[in-house]
N, C-alpha and C positions, 0 to 999 in steps of 0.2 A: 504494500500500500504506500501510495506517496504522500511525503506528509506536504499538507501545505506552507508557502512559501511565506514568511513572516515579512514584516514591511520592513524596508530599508532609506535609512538615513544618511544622507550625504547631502556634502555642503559643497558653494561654492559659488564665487566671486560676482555679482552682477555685474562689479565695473571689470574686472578684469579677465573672469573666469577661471580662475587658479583654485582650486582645493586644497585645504587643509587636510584632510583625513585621506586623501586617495592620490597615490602616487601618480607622477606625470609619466608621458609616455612622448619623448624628444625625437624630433628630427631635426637634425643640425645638416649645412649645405652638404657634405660629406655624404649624407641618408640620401641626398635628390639628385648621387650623381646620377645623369643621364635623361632627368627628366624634363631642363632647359634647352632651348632652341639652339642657345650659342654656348656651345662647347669651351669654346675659348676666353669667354666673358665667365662661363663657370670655374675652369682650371686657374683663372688671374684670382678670383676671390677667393677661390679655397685655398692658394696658398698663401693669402692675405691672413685669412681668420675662419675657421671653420665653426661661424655662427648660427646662433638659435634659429631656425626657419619659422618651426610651430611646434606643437606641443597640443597632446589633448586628454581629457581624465576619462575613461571609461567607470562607470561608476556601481560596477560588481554587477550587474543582476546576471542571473542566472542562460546559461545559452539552451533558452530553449522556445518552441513555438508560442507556448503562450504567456511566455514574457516579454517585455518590454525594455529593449536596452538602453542608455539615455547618458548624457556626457555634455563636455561644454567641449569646444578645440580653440585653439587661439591661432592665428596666425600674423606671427610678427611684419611692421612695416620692412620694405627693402625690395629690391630686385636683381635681380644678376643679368647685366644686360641692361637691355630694353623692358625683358620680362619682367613679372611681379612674384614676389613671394608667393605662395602656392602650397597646399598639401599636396598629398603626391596622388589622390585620386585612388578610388576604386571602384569595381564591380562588387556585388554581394555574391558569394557563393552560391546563395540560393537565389538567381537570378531575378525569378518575380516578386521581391519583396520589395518596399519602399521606403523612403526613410524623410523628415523631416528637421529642416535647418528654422532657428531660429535666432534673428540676429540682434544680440544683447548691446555691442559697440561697436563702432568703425563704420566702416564703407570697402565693398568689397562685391566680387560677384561667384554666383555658382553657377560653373559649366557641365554642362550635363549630355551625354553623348552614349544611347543606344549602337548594337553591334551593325544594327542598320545601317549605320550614321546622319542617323537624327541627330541635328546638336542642338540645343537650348542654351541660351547663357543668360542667367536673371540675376538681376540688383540686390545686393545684402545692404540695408541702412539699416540701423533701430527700428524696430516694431516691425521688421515685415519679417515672414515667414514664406519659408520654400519649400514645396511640396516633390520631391523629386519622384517621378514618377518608377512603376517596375522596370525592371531591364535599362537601367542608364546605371552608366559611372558618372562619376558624380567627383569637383573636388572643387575647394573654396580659394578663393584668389583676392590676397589683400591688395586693393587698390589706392591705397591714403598714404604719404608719404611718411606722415607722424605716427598714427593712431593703432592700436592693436585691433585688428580684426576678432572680435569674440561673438561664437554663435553657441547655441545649445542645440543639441542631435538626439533624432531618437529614432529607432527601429525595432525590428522586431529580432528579438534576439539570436533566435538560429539564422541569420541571415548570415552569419561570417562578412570574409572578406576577402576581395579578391585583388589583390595588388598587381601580380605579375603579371596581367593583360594589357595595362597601363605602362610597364616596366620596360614590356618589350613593344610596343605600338606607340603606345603616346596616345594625347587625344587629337581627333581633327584641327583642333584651333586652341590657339597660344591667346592669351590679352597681354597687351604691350601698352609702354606709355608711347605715345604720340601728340607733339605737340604739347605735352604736360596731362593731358586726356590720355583716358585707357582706351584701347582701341581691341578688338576683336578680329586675327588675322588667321589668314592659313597655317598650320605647324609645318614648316619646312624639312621636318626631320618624320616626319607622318609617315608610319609603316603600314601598307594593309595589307 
């Protein structure tokens, strides 16, 4: 018999998204080799300083169907390049699940790109929420020079996660600054 699942408590940042009680989980530029346009704008800054990219808390629940996963991510301001800081994107394991972004501070956008190649890319500011629908990867891209991109995520727990298809493909389209505006371009380096 299963017993049921007791509630769980965990904290954590409004303004910044950092938890107290629940270990971070870092990607420093060193974590994203390979995931920038410009190879050579990545190798100059990694061997500058191999800095905080993002960071995000998963917040224990349980992996399974009928629970609910839930986290806050941060993604620090900077670019490498032209490019914007960035997580590194994923597919869910379980392909038709869906997940929900909600954005606590900053300015930033979520790109979203089915194996189709559908691609969406919608606006992260305070108070809006993003709905990523099944079968998209999905990854958050700070746009704001200063400011920490912080959103809160949630899914459905057995959904995993699927990194290595982004790893080795990339997504269709890169956001770049242009003109001091983010701009929304082709991935040059786009494997299909």
């Amino acid at each position: 018999m299963n017993t049921p699942l007791k509630s769980i408590v965990t904290d954590f940042s409004l303004i910044d998204g950092l938890s107290q009680s629940r270990p971070a989980i870092r990607r420093t530029l060193s974590a994203m080799k390979g995931m920038y346009a410009d190879q050579s704008a990545f190798e100059r800054d990694l061997a500058r300083d191999d800095r905080l990219v993002y960071e995000y808390f998963d917040m224990g629940v349980p992996h399974s169907e009928k629970e609910v996963a839930y986290g806050t991510s941060i993604v620090y301001p900077g670019k490498v390049g032209s490019e914007y800081h960035m997580t590194k994107g994923h597919f869910h394991t379980v392909i038709d699940t869906t997940e929900v972004y909600f954005c606590l501070r900053g300015h930033g956008m979520l790109m979203m790109e089915n194996p189709e190649g559908d691609v969406e890319v919608r606006e992260l500011k305070p108070g809006f929420a993003v709905y990523v629908p099944p079968r998209y990867a999905h990854r958050s891209i700070n746009v704001s020079s200063t400011e920490q991109l912080v959103t809160f995520f949630a899914f459905p727990a057995h959904a995993g996660h699927d990194y290595g298809t982004i790893e080795t493909k990339g997504f269709r389209k890169i956001v770049v600054e242009r003109d001091g505006k983010p701009e929304v371009v082709d991935n040059p380096r786009w494997m299909s």
